[in-house]
DSSP file (Angstrom, degrees, kcal/mol; ACC not computed):
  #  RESIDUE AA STRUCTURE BP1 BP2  ACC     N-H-->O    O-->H-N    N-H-->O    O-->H-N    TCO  KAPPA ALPHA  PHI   PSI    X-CA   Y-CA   Z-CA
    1    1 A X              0   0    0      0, 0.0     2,-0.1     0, 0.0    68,-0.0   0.000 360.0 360.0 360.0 150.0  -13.4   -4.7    5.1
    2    2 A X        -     0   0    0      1,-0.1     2,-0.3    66,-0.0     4,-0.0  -0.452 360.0-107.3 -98.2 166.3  -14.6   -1.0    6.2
    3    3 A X        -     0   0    0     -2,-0.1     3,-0.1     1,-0.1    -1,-0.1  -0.647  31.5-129.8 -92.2 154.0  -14.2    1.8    4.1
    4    4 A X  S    S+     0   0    0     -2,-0.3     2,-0.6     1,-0.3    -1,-0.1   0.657  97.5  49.3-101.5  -3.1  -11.3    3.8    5.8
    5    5 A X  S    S-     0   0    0     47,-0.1    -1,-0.3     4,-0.0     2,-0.1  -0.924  89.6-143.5-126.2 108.7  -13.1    7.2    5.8
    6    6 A X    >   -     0   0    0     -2,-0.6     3,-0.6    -3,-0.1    -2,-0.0  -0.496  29.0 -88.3 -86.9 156.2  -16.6    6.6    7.1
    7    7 A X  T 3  S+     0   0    0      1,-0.2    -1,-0.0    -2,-0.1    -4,-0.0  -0.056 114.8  37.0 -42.3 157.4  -19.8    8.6    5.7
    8    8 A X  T 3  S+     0   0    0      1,-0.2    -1,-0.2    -3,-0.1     2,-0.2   0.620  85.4 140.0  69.9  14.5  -20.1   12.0    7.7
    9    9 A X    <   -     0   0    0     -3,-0.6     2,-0.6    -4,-0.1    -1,-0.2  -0.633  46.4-142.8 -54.9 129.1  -16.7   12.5    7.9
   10   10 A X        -     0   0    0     84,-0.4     2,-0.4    -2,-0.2     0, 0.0  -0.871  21.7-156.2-107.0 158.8  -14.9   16.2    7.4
   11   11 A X        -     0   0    0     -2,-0.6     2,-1.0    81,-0.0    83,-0.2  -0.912  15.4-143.8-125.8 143.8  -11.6   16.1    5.6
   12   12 A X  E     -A   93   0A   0     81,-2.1    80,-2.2    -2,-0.4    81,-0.9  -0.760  29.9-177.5-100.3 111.8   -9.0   18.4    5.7
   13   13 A X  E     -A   91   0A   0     -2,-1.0     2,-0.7    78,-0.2    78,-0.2  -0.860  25.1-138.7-131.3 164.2   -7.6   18.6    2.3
   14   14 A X  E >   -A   90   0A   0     76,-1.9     3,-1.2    -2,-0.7    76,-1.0  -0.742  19.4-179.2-104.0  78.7   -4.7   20.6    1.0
   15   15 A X  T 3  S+     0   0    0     -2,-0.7     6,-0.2     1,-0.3    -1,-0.1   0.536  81.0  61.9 -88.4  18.8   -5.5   22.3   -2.6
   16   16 A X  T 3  S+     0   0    0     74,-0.1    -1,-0.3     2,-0.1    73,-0.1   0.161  75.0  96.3 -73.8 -12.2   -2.5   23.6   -2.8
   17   17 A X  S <  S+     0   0    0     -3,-1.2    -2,-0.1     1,-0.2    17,-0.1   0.877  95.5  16.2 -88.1 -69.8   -0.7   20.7   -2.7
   18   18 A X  S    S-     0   0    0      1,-0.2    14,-1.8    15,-0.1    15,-1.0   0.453 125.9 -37.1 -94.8 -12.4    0.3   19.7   -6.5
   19   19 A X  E     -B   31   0B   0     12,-0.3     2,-0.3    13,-0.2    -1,-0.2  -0.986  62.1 -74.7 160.5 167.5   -0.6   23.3   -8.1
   20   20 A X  E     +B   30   0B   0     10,-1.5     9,-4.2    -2,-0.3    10,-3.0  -0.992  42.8 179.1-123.4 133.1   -2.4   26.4   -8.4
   21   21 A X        -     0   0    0     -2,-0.3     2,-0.5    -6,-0.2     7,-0.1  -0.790  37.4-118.7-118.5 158.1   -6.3   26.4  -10.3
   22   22 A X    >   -     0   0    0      5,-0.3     3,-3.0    -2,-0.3     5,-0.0  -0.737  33.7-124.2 -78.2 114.6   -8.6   29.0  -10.8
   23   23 A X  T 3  S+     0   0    0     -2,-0.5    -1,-0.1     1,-0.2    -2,-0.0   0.877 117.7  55.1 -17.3 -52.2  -12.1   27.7   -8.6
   24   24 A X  T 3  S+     0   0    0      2,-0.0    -1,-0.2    -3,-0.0     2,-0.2   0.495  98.1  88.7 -56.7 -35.7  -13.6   28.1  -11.9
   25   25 A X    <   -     0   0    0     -3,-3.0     4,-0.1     1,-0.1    -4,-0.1  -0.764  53.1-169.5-115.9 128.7  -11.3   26.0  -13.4
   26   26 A X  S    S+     0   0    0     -2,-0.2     2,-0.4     1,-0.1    61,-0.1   0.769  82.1  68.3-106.7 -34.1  -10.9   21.9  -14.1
   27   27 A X  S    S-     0   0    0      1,-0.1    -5,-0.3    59,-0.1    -1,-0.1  -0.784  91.7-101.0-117.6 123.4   -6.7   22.7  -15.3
   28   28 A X        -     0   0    0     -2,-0.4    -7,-0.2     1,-0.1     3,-0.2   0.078  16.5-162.4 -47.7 153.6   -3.8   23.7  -13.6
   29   29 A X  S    S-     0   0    0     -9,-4.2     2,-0.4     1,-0.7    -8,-0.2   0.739  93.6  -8.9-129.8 -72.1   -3.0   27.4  -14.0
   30   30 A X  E    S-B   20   0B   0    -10,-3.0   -10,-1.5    -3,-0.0    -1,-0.7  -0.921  73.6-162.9-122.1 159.1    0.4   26.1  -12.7
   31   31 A X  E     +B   19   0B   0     -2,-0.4   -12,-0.3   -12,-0.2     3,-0.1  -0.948  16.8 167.6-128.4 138.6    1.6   22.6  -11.2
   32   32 A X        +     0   0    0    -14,-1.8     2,-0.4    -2,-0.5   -13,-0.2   0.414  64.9  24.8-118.4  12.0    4.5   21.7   -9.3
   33   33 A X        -     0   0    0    -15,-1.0     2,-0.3     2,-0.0    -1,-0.2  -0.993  54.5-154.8-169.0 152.8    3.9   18.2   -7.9
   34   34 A X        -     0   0    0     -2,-0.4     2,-0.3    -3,-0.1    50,-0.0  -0.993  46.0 -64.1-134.6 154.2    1.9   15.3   -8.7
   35   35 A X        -     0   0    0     -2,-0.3     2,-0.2     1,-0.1     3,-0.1  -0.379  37.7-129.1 -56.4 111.2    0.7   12.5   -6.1
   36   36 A X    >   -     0   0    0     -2,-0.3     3,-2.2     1,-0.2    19,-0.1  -0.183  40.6 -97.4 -54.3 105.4    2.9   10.5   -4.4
   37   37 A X  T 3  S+     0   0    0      1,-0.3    19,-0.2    -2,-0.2    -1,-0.2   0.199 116.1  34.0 -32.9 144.2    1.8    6.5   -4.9
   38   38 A X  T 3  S+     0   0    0     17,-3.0    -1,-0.3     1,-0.2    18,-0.1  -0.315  88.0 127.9  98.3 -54.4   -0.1    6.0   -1.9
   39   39 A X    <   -     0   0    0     -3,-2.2    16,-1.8    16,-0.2    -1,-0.2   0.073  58.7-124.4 -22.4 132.2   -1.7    9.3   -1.2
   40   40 A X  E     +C   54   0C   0     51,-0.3    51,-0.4    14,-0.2     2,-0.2  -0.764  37.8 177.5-109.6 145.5   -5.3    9.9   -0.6
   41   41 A X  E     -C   53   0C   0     12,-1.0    12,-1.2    49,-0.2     2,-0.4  -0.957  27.6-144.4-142.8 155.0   -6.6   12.5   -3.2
   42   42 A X  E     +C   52   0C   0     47,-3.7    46,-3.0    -2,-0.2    47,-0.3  -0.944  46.5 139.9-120.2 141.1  -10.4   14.0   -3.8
   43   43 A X  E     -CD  51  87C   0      8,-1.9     8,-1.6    -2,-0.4     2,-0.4  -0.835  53.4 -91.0-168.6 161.0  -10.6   14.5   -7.7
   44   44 A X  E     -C   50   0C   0     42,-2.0    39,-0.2    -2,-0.3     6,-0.2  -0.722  30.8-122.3 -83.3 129.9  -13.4   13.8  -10.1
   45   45 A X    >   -     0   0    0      4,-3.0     3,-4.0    -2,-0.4    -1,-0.1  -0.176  37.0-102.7 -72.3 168.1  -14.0   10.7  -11.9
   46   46 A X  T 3  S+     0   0    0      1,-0.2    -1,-0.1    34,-0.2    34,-0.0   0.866 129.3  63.5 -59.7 -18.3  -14.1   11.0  -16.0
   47   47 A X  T 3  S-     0   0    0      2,-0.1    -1,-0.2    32,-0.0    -2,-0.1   0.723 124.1-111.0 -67.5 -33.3  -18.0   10.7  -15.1
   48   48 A X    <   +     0   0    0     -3,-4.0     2,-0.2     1,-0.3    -2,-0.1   0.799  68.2 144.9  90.2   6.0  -17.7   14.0  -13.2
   49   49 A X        -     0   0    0      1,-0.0    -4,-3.0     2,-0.0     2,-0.3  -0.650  56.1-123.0 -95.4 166.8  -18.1   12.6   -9.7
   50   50 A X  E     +C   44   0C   0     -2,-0.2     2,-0.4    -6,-0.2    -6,-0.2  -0.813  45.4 169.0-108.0 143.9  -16.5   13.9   -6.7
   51   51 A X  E     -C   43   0C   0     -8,-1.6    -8,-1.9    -2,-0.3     2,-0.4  -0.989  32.9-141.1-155.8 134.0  -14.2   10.4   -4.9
   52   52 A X  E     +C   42   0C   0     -2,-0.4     2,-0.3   -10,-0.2   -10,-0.2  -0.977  38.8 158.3 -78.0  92.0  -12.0   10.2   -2.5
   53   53 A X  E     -C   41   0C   0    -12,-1.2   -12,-1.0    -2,-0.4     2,-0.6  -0.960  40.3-109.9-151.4 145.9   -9.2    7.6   -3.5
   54   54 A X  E     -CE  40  66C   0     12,-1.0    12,-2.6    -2,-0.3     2,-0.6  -0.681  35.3-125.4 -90.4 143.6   -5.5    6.4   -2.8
   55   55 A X        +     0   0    0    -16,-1.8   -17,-3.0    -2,-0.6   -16,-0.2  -0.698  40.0 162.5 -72.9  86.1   -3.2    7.0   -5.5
   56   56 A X        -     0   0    0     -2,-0.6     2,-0.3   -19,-0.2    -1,-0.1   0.416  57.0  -1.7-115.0  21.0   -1.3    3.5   -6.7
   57   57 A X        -     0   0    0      7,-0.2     7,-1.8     2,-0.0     2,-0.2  -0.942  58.6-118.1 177.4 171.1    0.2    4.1  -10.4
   58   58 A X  E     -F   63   0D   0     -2,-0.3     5,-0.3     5,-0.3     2,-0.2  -0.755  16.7-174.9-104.6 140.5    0.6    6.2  -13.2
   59   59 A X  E >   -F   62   0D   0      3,-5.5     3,-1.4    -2,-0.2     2,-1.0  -0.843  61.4 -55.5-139.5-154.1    0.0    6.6  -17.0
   60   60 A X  T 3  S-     0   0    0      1,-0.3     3,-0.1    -2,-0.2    -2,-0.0  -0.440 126.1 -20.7 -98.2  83.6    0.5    8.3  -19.6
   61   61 A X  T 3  S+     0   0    0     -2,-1.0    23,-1.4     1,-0.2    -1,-0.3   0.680 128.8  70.3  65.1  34.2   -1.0   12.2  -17.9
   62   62 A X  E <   -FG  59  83D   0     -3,-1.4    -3,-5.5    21,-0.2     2,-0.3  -0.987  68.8-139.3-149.7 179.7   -3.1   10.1  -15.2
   63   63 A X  E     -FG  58  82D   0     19,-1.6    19,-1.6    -2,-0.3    -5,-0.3  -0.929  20.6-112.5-139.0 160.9   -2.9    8.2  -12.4
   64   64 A X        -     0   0    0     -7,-1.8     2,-0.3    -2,-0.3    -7,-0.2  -0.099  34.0-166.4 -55.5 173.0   -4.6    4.9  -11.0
   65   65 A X        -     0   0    0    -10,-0.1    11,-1.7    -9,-0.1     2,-0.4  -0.803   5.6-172.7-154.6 158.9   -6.7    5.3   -8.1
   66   66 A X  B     -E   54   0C   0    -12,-2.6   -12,-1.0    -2,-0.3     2,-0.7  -0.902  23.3-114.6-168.8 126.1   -8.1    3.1   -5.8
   67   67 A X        -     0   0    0     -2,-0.4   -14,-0.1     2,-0.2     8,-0.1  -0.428  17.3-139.1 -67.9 112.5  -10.3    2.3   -3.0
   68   68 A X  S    S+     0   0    0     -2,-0.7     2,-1.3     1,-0.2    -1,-0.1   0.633 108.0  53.2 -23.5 -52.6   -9.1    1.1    0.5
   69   69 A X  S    S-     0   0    0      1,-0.2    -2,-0.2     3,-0.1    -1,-0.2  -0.654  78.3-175.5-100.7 117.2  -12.3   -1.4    0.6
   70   70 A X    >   +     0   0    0     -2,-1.3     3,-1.3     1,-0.2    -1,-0.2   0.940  65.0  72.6 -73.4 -46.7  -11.3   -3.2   -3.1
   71   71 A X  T 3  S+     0   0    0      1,-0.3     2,-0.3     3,-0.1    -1,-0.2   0.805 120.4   4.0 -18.0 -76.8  -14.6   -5.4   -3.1
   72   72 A X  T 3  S+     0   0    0      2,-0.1     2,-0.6    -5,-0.1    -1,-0.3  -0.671  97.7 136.4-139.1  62.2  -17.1   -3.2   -3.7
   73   73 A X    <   -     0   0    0     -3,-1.3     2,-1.7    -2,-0.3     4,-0.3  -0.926  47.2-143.2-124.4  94.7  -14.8    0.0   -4.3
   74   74 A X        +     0   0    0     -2,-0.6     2,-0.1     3,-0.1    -2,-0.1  -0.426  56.9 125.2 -56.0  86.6  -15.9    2.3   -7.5
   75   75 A X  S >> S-     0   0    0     -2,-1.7     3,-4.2    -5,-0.1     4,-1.1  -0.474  80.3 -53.9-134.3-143.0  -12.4    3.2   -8.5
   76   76 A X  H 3> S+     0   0    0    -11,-1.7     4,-3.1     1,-0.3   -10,-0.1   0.557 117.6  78.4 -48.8 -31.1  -10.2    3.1  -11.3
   77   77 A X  H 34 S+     0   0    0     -4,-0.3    -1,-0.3     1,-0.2    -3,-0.1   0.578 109.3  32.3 -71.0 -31.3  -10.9   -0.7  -11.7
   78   78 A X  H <4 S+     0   0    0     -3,-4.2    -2,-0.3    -5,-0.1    -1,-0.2   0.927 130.1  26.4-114.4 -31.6  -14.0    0.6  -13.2
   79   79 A X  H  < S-     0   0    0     -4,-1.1    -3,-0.2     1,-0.1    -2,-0.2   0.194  94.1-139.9-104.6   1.5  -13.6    3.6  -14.9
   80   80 A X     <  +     0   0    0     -4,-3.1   -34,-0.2    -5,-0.2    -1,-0.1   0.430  53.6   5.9  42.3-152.2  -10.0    3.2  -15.6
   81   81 A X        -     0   0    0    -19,-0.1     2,-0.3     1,-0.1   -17,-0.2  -0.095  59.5-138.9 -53.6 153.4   -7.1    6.6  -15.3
   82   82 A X  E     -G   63   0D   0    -19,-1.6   -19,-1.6   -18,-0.1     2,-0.6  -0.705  14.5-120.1 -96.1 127.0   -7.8    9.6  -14.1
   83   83 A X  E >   -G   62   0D   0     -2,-0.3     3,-2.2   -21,-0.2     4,-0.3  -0.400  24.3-139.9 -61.1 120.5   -6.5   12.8  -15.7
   84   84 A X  G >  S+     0   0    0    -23,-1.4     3,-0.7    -2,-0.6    -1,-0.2   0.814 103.3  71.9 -68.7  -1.7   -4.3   14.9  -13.0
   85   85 A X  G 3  S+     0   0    0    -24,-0.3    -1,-0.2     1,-0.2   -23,-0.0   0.724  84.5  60.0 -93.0   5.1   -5.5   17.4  -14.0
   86   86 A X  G <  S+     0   0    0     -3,-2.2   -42,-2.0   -42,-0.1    -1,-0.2   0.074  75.6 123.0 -80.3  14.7   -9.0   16.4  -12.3
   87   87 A X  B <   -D   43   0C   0     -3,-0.7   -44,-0.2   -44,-0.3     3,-0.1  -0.571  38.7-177.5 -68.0 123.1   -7.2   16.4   -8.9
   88   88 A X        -     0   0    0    -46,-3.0     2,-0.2     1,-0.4    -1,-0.2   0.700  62.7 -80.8 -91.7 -85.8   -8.9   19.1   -5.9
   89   89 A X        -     0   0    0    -47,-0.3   -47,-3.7   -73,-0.1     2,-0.6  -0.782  50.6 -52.9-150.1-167.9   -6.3   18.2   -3.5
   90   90 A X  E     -A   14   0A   0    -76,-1.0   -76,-1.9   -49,-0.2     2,-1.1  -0.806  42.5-132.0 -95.5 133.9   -4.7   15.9   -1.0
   91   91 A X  E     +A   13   0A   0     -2,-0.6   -51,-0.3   -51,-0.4   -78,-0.2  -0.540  31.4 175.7 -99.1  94.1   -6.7   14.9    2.0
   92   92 A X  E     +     0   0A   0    -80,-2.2     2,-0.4    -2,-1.1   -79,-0.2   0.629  58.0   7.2 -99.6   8.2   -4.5   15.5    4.7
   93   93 A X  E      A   12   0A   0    -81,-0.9   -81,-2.1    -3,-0.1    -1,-0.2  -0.940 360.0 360.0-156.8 154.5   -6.2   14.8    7.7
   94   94 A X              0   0    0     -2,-0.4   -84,-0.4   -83,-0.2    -1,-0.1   0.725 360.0 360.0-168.3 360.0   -9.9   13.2    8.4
């Protein structure tokens, strides 16, 4: 299995989406949505990398996330939830 966004891609992302942040700023100023399971979102792992990953559960202020190709896919599996408030936006077209 291919990864569903190949390298050298641009993405069209929405940061607007879920809230408004300061640029500056890791934490929502305000939020008004959270991701709908399923939803590809660009956010930073607890590590402080930037990943692209679909959104398939919840916990307790975070959410799963997980990569299209599961094999060999650095996602949640390894690093476990994600804080929302580490959410750029939603990647709505690519």
């Amino acid at each position: 299995m291919e990864p569903a966004i190949k390298s050298g891609k641009i993405l069209v992302i929405s940061r607007l989406r879920y809230g408004l942040k300061f640029p500056w700023s890791r934490s929502y100023l305000l939020r008004w949505a959270k991701p709908k399971i399923g939803e590809i979102v660009v956010f930073y792992t607890p590590s402080g990398e930037l990943a692209v990953k679909r959104c398939t559960a919840f916990d307790e202020g975070g959410f799963i996330a997980q990569g299209d190709n599961q094999n060999v896919s650095y996602d949640s599996r390894s690093y476990g939830s994600v804080p929302i408030d580490n959410i750029i936006g939603k990647v709505l077209g690519y």
